[in-house]
C-alpha positions in Angstrom: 0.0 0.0 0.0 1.6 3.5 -0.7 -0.5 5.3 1.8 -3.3 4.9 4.6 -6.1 6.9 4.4 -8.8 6.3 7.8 -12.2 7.9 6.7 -14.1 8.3 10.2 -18.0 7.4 8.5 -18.9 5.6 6.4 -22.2 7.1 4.9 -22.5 9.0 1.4 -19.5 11.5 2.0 -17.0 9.0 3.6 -18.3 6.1 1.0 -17.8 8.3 -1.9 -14.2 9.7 -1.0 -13.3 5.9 -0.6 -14.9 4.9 -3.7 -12.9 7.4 -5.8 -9.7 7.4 -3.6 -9.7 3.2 -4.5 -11.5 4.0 -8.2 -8.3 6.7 -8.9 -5.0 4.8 -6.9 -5.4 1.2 -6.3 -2.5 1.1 -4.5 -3.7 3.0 -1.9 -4.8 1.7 1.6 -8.4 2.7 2.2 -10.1 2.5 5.8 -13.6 3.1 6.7 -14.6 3.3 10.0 -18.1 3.5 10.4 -20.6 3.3 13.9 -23.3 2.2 12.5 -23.1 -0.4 9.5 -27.0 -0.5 9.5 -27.5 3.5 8.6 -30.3 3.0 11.0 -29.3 6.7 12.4 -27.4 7.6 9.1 -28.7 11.2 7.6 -27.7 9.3 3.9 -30.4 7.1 4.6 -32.9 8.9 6.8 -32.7 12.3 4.4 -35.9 12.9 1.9 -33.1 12.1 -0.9 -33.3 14.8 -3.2 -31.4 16.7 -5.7 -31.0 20.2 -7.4 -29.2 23.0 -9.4 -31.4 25.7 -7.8 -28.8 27.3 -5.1 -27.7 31.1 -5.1 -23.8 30.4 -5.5 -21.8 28.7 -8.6 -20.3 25.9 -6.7 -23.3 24.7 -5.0 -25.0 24.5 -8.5 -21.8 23.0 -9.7 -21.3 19.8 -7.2 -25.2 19.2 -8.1 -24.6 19.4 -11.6 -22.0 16.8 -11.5 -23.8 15.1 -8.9 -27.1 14.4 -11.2 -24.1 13.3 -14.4 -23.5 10.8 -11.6 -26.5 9.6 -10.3 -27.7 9.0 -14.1 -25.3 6.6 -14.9 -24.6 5.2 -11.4 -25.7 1.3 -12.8 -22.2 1.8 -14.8 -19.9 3.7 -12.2 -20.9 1.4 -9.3 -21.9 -1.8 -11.0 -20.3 -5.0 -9.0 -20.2 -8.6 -10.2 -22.1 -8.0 -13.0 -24.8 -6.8 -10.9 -26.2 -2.4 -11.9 -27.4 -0.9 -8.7 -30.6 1.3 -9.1 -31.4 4.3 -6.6 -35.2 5.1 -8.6 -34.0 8.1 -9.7 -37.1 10.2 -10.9 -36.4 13.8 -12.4 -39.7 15.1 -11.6 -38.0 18.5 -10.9 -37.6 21.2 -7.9 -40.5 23.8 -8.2 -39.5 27.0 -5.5 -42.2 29.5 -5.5 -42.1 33.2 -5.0 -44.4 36.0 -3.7 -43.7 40.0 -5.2 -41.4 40.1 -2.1 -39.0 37.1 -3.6 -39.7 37.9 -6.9 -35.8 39.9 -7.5 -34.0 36.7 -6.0 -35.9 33.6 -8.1 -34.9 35.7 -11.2 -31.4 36.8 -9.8 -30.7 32.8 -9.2 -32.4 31.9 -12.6 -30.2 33.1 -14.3 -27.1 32.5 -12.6 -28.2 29.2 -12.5 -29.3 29.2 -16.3 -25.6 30.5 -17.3 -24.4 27.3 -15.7 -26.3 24.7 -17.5 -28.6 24.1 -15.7 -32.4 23.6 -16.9 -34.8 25.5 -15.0 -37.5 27.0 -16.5 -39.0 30.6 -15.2 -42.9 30.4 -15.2 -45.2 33.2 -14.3 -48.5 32.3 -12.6 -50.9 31.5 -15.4 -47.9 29.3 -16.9 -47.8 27.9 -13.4 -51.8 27.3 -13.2 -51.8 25.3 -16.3 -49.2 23.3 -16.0 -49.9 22.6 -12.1 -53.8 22.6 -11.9 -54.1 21.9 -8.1 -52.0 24.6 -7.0 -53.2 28.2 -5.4 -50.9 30.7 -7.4 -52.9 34.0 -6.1 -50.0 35.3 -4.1 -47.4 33.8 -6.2 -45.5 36.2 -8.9 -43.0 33.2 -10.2 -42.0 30.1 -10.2 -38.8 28.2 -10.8 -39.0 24.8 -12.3 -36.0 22.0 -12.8 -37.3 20.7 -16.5 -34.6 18.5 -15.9 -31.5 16.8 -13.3 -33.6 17.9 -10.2 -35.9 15.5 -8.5 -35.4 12.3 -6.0 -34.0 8.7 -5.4 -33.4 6.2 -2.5 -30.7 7.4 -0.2 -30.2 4.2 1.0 -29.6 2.4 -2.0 -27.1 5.2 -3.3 -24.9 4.6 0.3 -25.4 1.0 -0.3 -23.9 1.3 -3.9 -20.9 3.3 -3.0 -20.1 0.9 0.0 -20.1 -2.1 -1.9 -18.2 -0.6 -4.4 -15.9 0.8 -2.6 -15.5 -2.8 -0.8 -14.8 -4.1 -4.0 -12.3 -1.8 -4.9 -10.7 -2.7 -1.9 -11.6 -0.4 0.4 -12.0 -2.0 4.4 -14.8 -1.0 6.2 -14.8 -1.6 10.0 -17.6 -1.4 12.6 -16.6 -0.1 15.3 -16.6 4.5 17.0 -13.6 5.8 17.0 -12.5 6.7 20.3 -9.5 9.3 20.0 -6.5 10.2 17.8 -2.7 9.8 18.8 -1.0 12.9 17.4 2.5 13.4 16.6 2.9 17.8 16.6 0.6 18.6 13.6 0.5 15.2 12.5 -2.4 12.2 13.3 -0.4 9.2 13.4 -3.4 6.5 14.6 -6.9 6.2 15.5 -8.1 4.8 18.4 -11.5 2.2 17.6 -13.6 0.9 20.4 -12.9 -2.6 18.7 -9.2 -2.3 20.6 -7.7 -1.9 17.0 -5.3 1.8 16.5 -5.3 2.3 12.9 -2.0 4.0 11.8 -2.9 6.6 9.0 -0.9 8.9 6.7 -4.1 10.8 6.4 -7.0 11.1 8.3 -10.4 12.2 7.1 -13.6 13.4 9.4 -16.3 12.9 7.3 -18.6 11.8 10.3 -21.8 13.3 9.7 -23.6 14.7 12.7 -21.1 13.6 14.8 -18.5 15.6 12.9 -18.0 17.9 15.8 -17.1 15.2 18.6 -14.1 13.7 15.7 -12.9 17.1 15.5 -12.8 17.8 19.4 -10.3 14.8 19.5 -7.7 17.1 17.4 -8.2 20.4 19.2 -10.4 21.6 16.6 -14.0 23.8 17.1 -15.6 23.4 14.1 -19.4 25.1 13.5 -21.3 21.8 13.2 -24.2 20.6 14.8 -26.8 17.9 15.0 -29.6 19.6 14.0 -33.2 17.1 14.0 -35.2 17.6 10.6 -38.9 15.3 10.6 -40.1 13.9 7.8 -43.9 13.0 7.3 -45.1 11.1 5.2 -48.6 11.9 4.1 -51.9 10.3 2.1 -54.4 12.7 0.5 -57.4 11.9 -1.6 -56.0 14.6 -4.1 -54.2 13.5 -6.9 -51.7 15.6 -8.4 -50.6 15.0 -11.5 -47.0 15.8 -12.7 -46.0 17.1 -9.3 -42.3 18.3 -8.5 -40.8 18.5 -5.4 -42.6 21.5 -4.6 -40.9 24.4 -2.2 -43.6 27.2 -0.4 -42.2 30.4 0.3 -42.6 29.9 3.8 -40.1 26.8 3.3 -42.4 23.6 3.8 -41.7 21.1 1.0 -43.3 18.1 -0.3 -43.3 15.7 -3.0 -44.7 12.3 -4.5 -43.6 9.1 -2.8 -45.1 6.7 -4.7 -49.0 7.5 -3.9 -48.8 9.4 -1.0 -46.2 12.2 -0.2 -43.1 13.3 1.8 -43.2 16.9 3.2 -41.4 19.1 6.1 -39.8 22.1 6.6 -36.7 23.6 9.6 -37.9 24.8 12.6 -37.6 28.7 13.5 -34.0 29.4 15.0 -35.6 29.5 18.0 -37.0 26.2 18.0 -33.9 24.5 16.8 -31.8 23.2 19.3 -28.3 21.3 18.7 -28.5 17.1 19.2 -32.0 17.0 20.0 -33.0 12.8 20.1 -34.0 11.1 16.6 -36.7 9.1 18.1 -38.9 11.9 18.4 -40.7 13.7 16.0 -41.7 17.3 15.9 -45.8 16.7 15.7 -46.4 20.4 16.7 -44.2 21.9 13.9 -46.6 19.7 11.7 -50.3 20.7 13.1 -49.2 24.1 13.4 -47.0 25.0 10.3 -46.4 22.1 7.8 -50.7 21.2 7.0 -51.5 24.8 7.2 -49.4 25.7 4.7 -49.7 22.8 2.6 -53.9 23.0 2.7 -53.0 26.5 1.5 -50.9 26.0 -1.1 -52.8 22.8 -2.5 -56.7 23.6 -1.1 -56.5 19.0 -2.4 -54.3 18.9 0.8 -57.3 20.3 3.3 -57.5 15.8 3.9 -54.3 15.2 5.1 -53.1 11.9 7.1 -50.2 11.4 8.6 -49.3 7.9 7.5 -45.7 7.5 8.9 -42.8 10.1 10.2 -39.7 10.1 11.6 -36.8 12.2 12.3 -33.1 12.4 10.6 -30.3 14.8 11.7 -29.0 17.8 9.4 -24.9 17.9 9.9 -25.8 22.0 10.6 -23.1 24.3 9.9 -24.7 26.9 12.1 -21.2 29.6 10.1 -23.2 29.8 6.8 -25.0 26.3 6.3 -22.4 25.1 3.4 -20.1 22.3 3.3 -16.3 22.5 5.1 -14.3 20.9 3.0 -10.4 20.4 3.3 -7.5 20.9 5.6 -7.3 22.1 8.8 -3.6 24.5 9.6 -3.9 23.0 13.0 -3.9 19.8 11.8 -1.8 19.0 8.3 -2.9 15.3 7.7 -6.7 15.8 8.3 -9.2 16.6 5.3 -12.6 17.9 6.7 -15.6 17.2 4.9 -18.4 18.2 7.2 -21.6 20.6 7.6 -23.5 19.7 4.5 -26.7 21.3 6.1 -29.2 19.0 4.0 -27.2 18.9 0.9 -24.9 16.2 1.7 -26.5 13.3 -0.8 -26.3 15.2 -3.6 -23.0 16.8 -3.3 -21.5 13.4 -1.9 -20.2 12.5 -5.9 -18.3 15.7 -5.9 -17.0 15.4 -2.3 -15.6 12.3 -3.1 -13.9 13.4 -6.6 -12.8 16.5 -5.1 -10.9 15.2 -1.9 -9.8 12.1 -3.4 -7.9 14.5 -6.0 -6.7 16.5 -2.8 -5.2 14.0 -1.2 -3.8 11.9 -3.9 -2.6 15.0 -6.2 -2.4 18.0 -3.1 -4.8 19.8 -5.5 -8.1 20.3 -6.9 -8.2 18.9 -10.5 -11.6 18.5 -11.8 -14.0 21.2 -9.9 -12.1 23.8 -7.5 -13.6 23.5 -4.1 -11.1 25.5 -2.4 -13.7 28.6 -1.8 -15.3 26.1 0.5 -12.2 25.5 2.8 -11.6 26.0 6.4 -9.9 29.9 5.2 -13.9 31.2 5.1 -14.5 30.1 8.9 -11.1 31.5 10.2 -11.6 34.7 8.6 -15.5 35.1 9.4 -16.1 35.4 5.6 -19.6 33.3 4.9 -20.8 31.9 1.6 -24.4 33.9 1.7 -27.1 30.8 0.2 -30.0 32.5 -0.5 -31.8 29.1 -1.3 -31.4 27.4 2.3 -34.3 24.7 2.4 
């Protein structure tokens, strides 16, 4: 092996970085440490697995964009054996509406967006009542629709497909917390796993999710990321909406078709959002009170609403600016942060994973530059604004 490399997790970020670190230098050593080999508490899997080009900033748009090339032809990329993996990827498009007062911004990010490549389509509110029937456009002045590489897929099955490829590329995965770090100056030498085991590294790399924060703590580091408790409902209705997109209110509740029924939620208020809050409960009031209002609103179908199933996944929350920290640490020279996805972590795992892999292996960026998302930002308070959070 001509280096180690420990990824601490082993969900969509971590599985991805070791797929393309194996995928790019066979040679290299690749261990995956991972708490939980059942995802039972995994965001990747507990997420409403969704993707889109409709951000305010060019490299968001850009890790999506790659990240749909990706998904498309995952059977290929991550085939094993003989054997395609599906995720049921359905484009069935992101639709974000806005009232006069978000008019400026839909348009402002339409066409940065646009410029990029990507297909979203400006309607105005008669283009909207046609091609949407069920929906209440009276306060609505636009609308921004993915035409195409926006939409959904199983979260599950996509971790699943990078892990066993990954495997087969020779990647180890190991099922055990990691306990602590031995350090050598500026250097992590070993990880210490609660199987007994210290695994000696040459590079080190927290992609751990939720529990990013506690990895980092072992090297000294305070980085901005939190556990942040997101529930899901998922909803029957007698209406039947026909073509429906993953549809986003102004106020920020969402929904979308899950085979007959529906998937919808929205983030708390600030003030209602607490760090590390516990998964097994679910946020019933932010549902009675906010999410079926809103909805009933928006679609007057959704007035019969039944909760048919819920449950609650965490957002890795970077409370700085609520994008991704990717890269090296100066504290630390050997470890490679990939942390605070805030929601977005699924779809920009395929770029994660490309990106690091060419950091480690080559010191550089080769493909897509992700150095504007690197530690620099948070030590010099200079936050990536999103205007799009969801």
């Amino acid at each position: 092996m001509s280096a180690k490399v420990v990824i601490v997790g082993g969900g969509v970020i971590g599985s991805s970085i070791a797929y393309f670190l194996r995928a790019t230098d066979p040679t290299m050593g690749v261990t995956v440490i991972e708490r939980d080999p059942s995802y039972a508490r995994s965001s990747s899997a507990l997420s409403a697995a969704s993707i889109r080009q409709q951000f305010s900033t060019p490299l968001s748009i850009q890790m999506s964009l790659y990240g749909i090339e990706f998904l498309r032809d995952i059977g290929e990329r991550l085939a094993v054996d003989g054997h395609k993996p599906s995720i049921d990827l359905h484009e069935g498009g992101y639709l974000f509406l806005a009232t006069p007062s978000g008019e400026a911004t839909l348009r402002e990010n339409h066409a940065l967006q646009t410029r990029l490549g990507a297909d979203i389509a400006l309607l105005a509110p008669d283009v909207l009542k046609q091609k949407f029937p069920w929906l209440n456009v009276d306060d609505i002045a636009a609308g921004a629709y993915g035409v195409s590489g926006e939409g959904w897929f199983d979260g599950y099955g996509l971790v699943q497909a990078l892990r066993k490829k990954a495997q087969a590329l020779g990647a180890r995965y190991v099922a055990a917390d990691v306990n602590g770090v031995e350090l050598d100056g500026r250097k992590v030498t070993h990880v210490l796993a609660s199987n007994g085991e210290r695994y000696a590294c040459d590079t080190l790399v927290n992609a751990a999710g939720a529990w990013a924060r506690r990895v980092a703590e072992m090297m000294g580091i305070d980085i901005p990321v939190y556990a942040r408790r997101r529930s899901i409902f998922n909803v029957s209705s007698p209406a039947r909406l026909a073509n429906s997109p993953l549809l986003i209110d102004p106020t920020g509740v969402y929904f979308r078709p899950e085979g007959t029924t529906y998937i919808t939620g929205t983030s708390p208020g600030e003030a209602n959002d607490p760090n590390d809050l516990p998964l097994d409960e679910v946020d019933h009031t932010l549902f009675d009170e906010v999410i079926w209002p809103t909805l009933a609103h928006r679609v007057p179908g959704f007035e019969a609403l039944r909760v048919e199933h819920c449950w609650s996944g965490y957002y890795e929350y970077n409370v700085f600016d609520h994008n991704a920290i990717i890269g090296y640490h100066p504290a630390i020279e050997n470890c490679v942060f990939a942390n605070g996805y805030s929601g977005h972590g699924l779809q920009q795992g395929p770029a994660t994973g490309r990106g690091v892999s060419e950091l480690i292996i080559g010191g550089k960026y080769a493909s897509l530059d992700l150095s504007s998302l690197s530690w620099d930002r948070v030590l010099e308070n200079r936050p990536i604004v999103e205007k799009n959070v969801v």
